[in-house]
N, C-alpha and C positions, 0 to 999 in steps of 0.2 A: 250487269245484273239484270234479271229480267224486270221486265217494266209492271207494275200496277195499275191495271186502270180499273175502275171502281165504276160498276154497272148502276145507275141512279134510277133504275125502273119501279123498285120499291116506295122510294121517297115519294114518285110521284103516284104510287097507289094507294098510298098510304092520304096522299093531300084529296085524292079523287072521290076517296069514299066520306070526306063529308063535304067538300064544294071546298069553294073559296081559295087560298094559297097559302093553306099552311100544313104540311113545311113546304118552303120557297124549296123548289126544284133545282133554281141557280143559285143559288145561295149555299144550300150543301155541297153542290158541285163545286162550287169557289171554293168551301173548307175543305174538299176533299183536295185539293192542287194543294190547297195553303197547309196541310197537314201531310204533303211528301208524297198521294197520290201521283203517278206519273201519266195518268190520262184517266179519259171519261168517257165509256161507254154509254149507248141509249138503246133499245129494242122499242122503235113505235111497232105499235101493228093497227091493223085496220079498222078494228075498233076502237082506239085509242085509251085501251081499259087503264093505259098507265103512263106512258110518256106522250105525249101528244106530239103532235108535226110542230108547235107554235111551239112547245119546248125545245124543240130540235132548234128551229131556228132564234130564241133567246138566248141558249148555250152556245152556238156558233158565234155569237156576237162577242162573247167575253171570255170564255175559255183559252188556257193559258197554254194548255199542256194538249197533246194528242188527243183528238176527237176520233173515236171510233163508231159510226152509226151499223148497225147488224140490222139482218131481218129479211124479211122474203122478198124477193124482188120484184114484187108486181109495179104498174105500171106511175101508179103513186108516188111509190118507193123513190124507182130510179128516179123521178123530178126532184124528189126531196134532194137527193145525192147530186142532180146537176146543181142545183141553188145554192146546196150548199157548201160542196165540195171540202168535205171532212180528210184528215189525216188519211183514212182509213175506212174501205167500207167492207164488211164480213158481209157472205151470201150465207142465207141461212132458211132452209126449205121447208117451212113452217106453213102448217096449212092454216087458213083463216080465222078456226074456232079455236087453236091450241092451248090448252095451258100456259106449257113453255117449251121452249125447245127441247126434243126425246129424239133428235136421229139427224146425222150428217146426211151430206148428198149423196145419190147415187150416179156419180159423176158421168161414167160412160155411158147411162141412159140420157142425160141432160145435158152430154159435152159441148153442142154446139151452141144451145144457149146460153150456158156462162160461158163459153169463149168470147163469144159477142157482147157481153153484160162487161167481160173482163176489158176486151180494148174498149168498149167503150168509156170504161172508168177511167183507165190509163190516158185515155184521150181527155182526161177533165183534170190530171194530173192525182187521180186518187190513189194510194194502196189499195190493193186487192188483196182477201182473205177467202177462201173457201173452207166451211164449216162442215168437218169429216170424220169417221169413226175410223179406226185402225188397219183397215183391209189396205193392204200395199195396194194391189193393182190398183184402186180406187186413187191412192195418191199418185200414182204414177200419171195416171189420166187427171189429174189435178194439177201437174205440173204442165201437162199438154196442153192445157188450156191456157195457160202463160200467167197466172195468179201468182202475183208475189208471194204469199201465204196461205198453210192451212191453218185451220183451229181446230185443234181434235177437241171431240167429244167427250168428255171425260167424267159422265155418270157411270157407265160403268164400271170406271176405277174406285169413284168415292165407294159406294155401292157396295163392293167388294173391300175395300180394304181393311175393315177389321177384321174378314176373315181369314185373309192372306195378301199380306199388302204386296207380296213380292210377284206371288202371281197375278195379283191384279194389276200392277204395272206393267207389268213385261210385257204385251202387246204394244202398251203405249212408247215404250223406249223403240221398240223393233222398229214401230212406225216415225218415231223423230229421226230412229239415224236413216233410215227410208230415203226420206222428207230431204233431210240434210243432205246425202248424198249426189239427190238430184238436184242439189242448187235450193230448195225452198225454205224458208225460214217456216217456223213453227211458234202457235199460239195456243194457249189453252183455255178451256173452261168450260163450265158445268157442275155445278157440286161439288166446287173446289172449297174447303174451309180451312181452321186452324188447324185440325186433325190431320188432314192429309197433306198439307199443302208442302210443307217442308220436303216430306218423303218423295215426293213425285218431281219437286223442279230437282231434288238432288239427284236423281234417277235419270232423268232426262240430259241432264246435262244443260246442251245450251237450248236455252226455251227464250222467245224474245219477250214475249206478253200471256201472261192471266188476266181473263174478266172475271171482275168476282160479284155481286151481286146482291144476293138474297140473305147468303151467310154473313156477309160482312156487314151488313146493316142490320141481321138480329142480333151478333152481338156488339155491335151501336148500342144497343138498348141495354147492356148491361154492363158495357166499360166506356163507354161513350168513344164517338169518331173516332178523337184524334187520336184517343190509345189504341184501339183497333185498326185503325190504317198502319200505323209504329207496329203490331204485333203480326198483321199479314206479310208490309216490308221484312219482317223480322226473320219471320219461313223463308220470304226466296233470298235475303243475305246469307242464310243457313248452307245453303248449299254451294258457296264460296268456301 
């Protein structure tokens, strides 16, 4: 079944905008494992507007379940990722001031860089993930790079799919069996929620991992955690 790992960058924007630690950062992350989460996404970025580097390294201490760190690779980054040598580290080409993430790589312009960012993680025993929109030749040159994984982009699916879920997906399927083909496993996320999430892992077929994020902790606010985690699990059992 594909995995769940639940993006904790909210919780901690949520504690930033009045001080202090509440809500505990690790603490939701532990309910999030103890409530059938199968890992635990973080996005720090440079300002630290939401997950900090000092939460990176508190959840590395006690997390049970796959650690996935994303984010842009500058020179920060990669020390975080040598210290602390996560499951998992997604590249993701985010420029300094971003909201949130709005566009995968353009790999054959940046190939040599993540090839070298890629052995180098491999050299710390990390997973590698490259975070990419649909364009084959894109994953083809993502595969040449030697990245265990990509993570497709997947806002312009949600985006789309009330207005035709069918064609909104169909790039995305094109691009898993792409993916597949050439040996890569495949991950998703981005404006993934309850609405769409069933239609798209069923579509896909084999999908290893969703991040999910934003969605799944607003509706925290109205079914609480641990029925929300049960109702995300719930989409990608669906497609069994």
């Amino acid at each position: 079944m594909t995995r769940l790992s639940v993006n904790v960058n909210k919780i901690a924007t949520l504690r930033n905008a009045r001080g202090g630690d509440v809500p505990n950062v690790l603490q939701v992350a532990l309910d999030c494992e103890r409530f059938g989460a199968e890992g635990i996404t973080v996005h720090p970025r440079p300002d630290e507007r939401h997950i900090r580097y000092s939460d990176v390294l508190e959840l590395n201490e006690h997390l049970t379940t796959e650690f996935n760190i994303e984010g842009n690779p500058d020179d920060r980054f990669i020390k975080l990722i040598e210290r602390v040598h996560p499951t998992q580290v997604t590249l993701v080409p985010d420029a300094p001031g971003v909201l949130t993430s709005n566009a995968g790589w353009d790999v054959e312009k940046h190939f040599d860089h993540l090839k070298s960012l890629i052995d180098h993680f491999h050299g710390l025993g990390v997973r590698t993930s490259i975070f990419v929109g649909t364009s084959l030749p894109t994953i083809s040159a993502a595969r040449e790079t030697g990245t265990d994984r990509i993570e497709l982009y997947t806002e312009p699916y949600a985006s789309a799919y009330h207005q035709d879920r069918d064609t909104a997906v169909a790039p995305f399927v094109q691009a898993a069996a792409h993916a597949h083909k050439l040996g890569l496993a495949v991950n998703a996320g981005h404006d993934l929620n309850l609405d769409n999430l069933a239609f798209f892992a069923q579509s896909l077929g084999q999908l290893e991992e969703v991040s999910i994020g934003h969605a799944l902790i607003a509706d925290a606010l109205y079914m609480g955690l641990e029925r929300t985690i049960a109702a995300y699990l719930s989409c990608l059992k669906a497609k069994a």
